[in-house]
N, C-alpha and C positions, 0 to 999 in steps of 0.2 A: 285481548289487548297486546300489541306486540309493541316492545322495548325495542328503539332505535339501536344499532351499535354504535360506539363511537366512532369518531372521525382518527381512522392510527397513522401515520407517517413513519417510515423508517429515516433513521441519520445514521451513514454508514462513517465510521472515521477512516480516512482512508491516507494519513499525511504523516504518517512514519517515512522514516529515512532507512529502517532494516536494517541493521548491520551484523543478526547473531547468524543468522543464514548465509552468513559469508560463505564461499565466493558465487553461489548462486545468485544470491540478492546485494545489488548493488544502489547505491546512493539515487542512483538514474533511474534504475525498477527495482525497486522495493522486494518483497515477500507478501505484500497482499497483490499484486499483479503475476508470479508466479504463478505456474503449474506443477505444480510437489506433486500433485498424483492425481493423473486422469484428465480428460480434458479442460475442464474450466478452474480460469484462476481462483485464486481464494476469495479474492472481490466478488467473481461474477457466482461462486457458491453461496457465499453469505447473503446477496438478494434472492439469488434461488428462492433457496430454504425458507424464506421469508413466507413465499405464496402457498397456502392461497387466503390467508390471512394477512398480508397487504401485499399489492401488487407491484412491479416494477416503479410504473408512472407513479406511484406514492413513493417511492425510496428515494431521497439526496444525500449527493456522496459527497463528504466535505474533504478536499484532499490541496494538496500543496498545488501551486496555480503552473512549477516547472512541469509536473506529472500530466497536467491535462493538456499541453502541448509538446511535452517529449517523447520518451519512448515507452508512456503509458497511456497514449492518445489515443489509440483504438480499442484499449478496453471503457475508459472513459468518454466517447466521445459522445455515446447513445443517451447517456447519463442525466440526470439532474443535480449540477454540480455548484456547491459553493467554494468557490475559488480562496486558498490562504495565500499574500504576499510571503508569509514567512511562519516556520510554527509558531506556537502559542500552546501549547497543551489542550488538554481536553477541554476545561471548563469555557474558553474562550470559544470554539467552535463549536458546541453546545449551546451557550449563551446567543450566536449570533444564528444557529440556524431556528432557536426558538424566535428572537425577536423580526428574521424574514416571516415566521407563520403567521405571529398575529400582526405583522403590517400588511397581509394580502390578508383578513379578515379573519382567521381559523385559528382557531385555538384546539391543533389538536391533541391527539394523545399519542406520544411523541414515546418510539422505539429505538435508542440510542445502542451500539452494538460496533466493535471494533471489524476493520475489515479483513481481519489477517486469523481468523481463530477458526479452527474446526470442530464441527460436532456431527457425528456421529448417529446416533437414535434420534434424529429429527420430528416425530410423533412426541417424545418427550419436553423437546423444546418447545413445541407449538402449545401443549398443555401448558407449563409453567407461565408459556406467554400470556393465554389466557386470565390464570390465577392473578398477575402483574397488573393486566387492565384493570380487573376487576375491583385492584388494592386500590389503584393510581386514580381511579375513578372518585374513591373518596376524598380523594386532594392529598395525596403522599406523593414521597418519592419511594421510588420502589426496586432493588438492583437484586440480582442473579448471584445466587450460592451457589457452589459446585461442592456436591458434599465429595468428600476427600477421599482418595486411594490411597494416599500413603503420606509420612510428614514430606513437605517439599518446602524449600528455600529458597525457589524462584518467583513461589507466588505472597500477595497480600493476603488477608485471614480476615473475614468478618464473623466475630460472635454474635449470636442470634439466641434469644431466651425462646421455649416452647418446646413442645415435644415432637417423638418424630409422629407423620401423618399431617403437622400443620399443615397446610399448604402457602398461608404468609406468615412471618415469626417479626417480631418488632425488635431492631438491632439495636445491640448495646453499648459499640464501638468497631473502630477498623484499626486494624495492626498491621505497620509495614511488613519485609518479606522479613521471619525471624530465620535468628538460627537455628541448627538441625533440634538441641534439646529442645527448644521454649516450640518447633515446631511439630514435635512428636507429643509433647502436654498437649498442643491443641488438639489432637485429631484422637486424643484418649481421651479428653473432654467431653466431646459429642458436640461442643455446642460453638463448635468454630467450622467456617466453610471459606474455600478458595475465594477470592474477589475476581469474578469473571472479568469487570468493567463493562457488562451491561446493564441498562438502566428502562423504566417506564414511567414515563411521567408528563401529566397537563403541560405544553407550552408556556401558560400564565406560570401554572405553579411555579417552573422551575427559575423563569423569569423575578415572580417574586422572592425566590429565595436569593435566587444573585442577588440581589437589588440592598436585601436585608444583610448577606454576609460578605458580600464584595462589591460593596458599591462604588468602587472604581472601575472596578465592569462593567458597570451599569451605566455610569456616567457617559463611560465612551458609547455605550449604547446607543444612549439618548443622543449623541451629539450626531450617531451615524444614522438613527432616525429622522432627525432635523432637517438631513439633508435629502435623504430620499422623500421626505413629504413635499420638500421643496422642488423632486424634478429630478433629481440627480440621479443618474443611473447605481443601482447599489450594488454593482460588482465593481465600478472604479471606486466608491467610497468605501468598499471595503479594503481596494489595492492602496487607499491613501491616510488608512487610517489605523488598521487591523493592530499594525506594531504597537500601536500606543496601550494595548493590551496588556494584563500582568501575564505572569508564564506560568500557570498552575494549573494544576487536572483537577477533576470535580470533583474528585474525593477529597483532595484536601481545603477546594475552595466553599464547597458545602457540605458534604453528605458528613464530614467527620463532626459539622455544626450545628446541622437540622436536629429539629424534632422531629419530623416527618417520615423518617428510615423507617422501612420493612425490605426483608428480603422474600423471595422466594428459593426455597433448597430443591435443587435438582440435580441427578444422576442422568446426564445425555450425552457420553463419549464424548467429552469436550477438553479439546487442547489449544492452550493460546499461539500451539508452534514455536517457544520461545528457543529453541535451539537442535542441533542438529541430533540433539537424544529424544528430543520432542518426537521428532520425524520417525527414527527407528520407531519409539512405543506405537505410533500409530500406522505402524507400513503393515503390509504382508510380509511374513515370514515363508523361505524354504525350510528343509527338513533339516536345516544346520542354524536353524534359527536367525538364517541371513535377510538382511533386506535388500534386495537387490534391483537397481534400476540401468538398462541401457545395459552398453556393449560390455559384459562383465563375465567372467569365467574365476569361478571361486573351487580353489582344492582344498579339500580338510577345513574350513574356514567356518567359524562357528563365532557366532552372537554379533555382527557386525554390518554395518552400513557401508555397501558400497554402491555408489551413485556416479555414472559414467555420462558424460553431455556428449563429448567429439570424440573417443577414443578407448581402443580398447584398455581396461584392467583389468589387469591377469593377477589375479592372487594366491597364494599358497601357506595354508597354515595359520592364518592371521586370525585372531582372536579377538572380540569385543572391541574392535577398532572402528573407526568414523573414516572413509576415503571417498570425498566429494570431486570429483574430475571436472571443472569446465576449459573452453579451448587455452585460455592463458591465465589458470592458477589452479592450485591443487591443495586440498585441506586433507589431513594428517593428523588424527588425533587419536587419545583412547576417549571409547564412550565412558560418559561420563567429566569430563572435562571441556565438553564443547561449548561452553557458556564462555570458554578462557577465546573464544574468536573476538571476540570485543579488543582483546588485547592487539591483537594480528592488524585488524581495518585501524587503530590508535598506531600503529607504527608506521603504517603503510602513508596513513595523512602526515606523520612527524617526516618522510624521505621526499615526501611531495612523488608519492607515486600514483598509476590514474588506475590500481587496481583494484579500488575501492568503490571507486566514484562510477565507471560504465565498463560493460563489456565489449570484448572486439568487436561482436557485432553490435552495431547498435539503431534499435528502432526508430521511426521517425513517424511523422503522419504520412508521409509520401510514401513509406516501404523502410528501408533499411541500409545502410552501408558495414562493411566489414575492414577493419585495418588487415592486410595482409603483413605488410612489411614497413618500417621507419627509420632512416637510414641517418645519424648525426651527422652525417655531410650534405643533409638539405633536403631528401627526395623523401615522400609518402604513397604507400601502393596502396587503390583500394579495392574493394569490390562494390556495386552500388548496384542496387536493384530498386525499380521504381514498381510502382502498381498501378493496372491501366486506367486510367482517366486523371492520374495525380499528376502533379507539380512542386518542384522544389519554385523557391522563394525567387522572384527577380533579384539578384546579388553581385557583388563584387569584391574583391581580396586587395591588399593593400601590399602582401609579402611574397605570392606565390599565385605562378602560372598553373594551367592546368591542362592533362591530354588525357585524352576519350576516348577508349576504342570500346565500339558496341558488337559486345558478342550475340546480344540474345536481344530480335525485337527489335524496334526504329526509334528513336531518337527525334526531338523536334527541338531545335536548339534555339535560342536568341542569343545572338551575340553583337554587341553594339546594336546598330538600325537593322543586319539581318537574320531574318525567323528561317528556317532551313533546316531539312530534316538530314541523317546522321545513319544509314542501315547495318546490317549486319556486318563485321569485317570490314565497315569502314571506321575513321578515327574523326575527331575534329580540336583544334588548339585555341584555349582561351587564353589570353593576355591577362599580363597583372594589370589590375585595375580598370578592367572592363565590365560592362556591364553585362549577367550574362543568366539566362533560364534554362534548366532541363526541364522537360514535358514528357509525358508517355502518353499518345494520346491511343494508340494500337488497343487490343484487347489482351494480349498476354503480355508479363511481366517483361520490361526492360532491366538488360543486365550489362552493363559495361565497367571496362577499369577505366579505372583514374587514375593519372602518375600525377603526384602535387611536386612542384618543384621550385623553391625558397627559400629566404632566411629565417622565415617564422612559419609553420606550421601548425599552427592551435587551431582548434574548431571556433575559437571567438576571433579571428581573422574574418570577418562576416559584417556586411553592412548590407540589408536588405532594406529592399525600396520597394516591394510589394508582396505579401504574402496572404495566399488563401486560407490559412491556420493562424492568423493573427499572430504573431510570433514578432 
């Protein structure tokens, strides 16, 4: 007689804003859309890793609704995506991709997992995964220990009664991130483990436990249920309603209230990446115990991250120090102190500067543009690369003309009533307030500058009247 497996779904959270990975990860692309090391982003590791115990097509990524038409559009666009208008913490996004499963009929058994964490021994995770079902199956909730390397202060601590070898220990509580002593008792205890923030557990179950300890969660539920019975497409009732949400992650909206908790304790190279010391513990080391990425030439230089994007670093002598390079900012710290970047992106929002929020280059669904140059007397230089079959937005500016010269690739232009293509070494001039499309319909990338020239220069100068990206 052979035992059915359950029905498992992955829910990847993917609607962080990043700020500790400053100046790599920006407001615009996050640190679970980066590449820290190797070629696939964090996102697209963390469904990886998943198979072959669930597949792609079972995983939905719940992420902020800017990310799946900004400059995270082509890692998400393959995706099965529930769209957020605005955060909300975890438990909300939890709560609503449970109540999508059981309104398309499935109650299944539901793999909750952030999209930004590394691990390591992947054979180990796939065990414990197992161990999870098999808890979650009996109607628990069930989340992931990480048994501890050392006291840390950046993580939460779940106490777990049992010994070692359980494979599920029934928890006895959750403790925010302590201090260094109350966090060095835990880990001489034995019977405290890091709070990964992954979770297994029945669709219904975790439904009924909202229902039971946040039933203002639920309420809104119900109301966004009512209206998808009724016809309503549920990715606008979710853009018209989502806010009305509390703002609390699951830990504290349930798991710290259930009866229901088990963990599972596992050892699998796991880092949630929460800062730039993060990154060192899990880089490769040279023989000076450097981690060294990109155009970098280190002398005598021992215990230290140095990470280069556009340029060279040339180092000499520099000791247990963090030097992050990208093309318009530079992070500068001792390891050890890289948590204090929160403070950096908090001043940078207090001057209303944009080097928090997106990088010079910045991606699009079309391709990309780059600020070259911005000049307070009115004028913006850029670089703009399209990809062959794409299209920017039909649009028009209200502050600022613009001129085109195509270095690379043909150009198909609309402007007012005429369509007209644009070659190599030639230019073409848009008017304020004309109505106007760029096209690349060629096979290789289209690459021309842009001179913007105005009394307002914001990328929200934009009034589009047709876009293939819904935008």
């Amino acid at each position: 007689m052979t035992v059915d497996k359950p029905l498992l779904k992955g829910v990847v959270l993917a609607g962080g804003s990043g700020t500790r990975l400053w100046p790599m990860s920006r407001q615009q692309l996050p640190k679970q859309f980066l590449k820290l090391d190797g070629e696939e982003s964090l996102l697209a590791a963390t469904i990886s890793r998943l198979s072959p115990l669930i597949e792609p097509d079972d995983v939905w990524v719940v992420t902020n609704e800017a990310h799946a038409s900004g400059e995270a559009f082509s890692e998400l666009a393959h995706l099965h995506k529930i769209l957020e208008p605005c955060g909300r913490n975890t438990a909300p996004a939890i709560a609503l991709a449970a109540a999508l499963f059981r309104e398309g009929g499935e109650d299944p058994m539901m793999l909750v997992l952030p999209a930004d964490h590394i691990i390591q021994d992947v054979p180990a995770f796939h065990e414990a995964l197992e161990h999870a079902v098999a808890a979650a199956e009996k109607g628990g909730l069930v989340t992931f220990g990480i048994v501890p390397e050392h006291p840390d202060t950046g993580f939460g601590y779940i106490q777990a009664e049992g010994s070692d070898g359980d494979p599920v220990r029934p928890v006895t509580r959750f403790t925010e991130k302590p201090d260094l002593a109350t966090a060095r008792a835990f880990v001489e205890d034995g019977h405290y483990f890091w709070n990964s923030g992954m979770f297994v557990w029945k669709a219904s179950v975790i439904l009924d436990e909202i229902e039971r300890h946040q039933p203002e969660i639920y309420e809104v539920l119900d109301r966004m249920r009512s209206r998808w019975q009724a016809g309503e497409d549920w990715q606008e009732v979710v853009r018209h309603q989502f806010a009305e949400m509390l703002d609390i992650s699951i830990d504290y909206a349930v798991l710290e209230k259930s009866e229901k908790v088990s963990m599972v304790p596992v050892s699998m190279g796991w880092s949630d990446v929460g800062s730039w010391d993060a990154v060192y513990d899990i880089s490769g080391k040279d023989a000076g115990d450097n981690a060294i990425y990109g155009h970098v030439i280190a002398i005598d230089c021992e215990g230290s991250l140095l990470r280069s994007q556009s340029r060279l670093i040339a180092a000499v002598g520099l000791k247990d120090i963090i030097a992050v390079e990208t093309p318009d900012a530079i992070l500068l710290c001792p390891r050890g102190q890289s948590q204090r970047v929160r403070e950096i992106v908090d001043r940078l929002k207090q001057a209303n500067g944009s080097e928090h929020h997106e990088h010079l280059t910045v991606l699009r669904p079309w391709g990309s543009y780059t600020v070259l140059e911005e000049h307070e007397r009115g004028y913006k230089l850029k670089r703009i690369e399209v990809k062959p079959g794409a299209s920017l937005s039909l649009q028009s500016h209200q502050h600022r003309s613009e001129h085109w010269v195509v270095v690379s690739g043909t150009a198909t232009v609309t402007c007012g009533d005429r369509v007209y293509t644009v070659a190599k070494n030639e230019s073409t001039y848009i008017p304020i307030g004309e109505r106007h499309r760029l096209e690349n319909r060629g096979k290789i990338p289209l690459q021309m500058i842009e001179v913007q020239v105005g009394d307002y220069l914001g990328e929200d100068d934009i009034e589009r009247f047709e876009d293939k990206y819904g935008r």
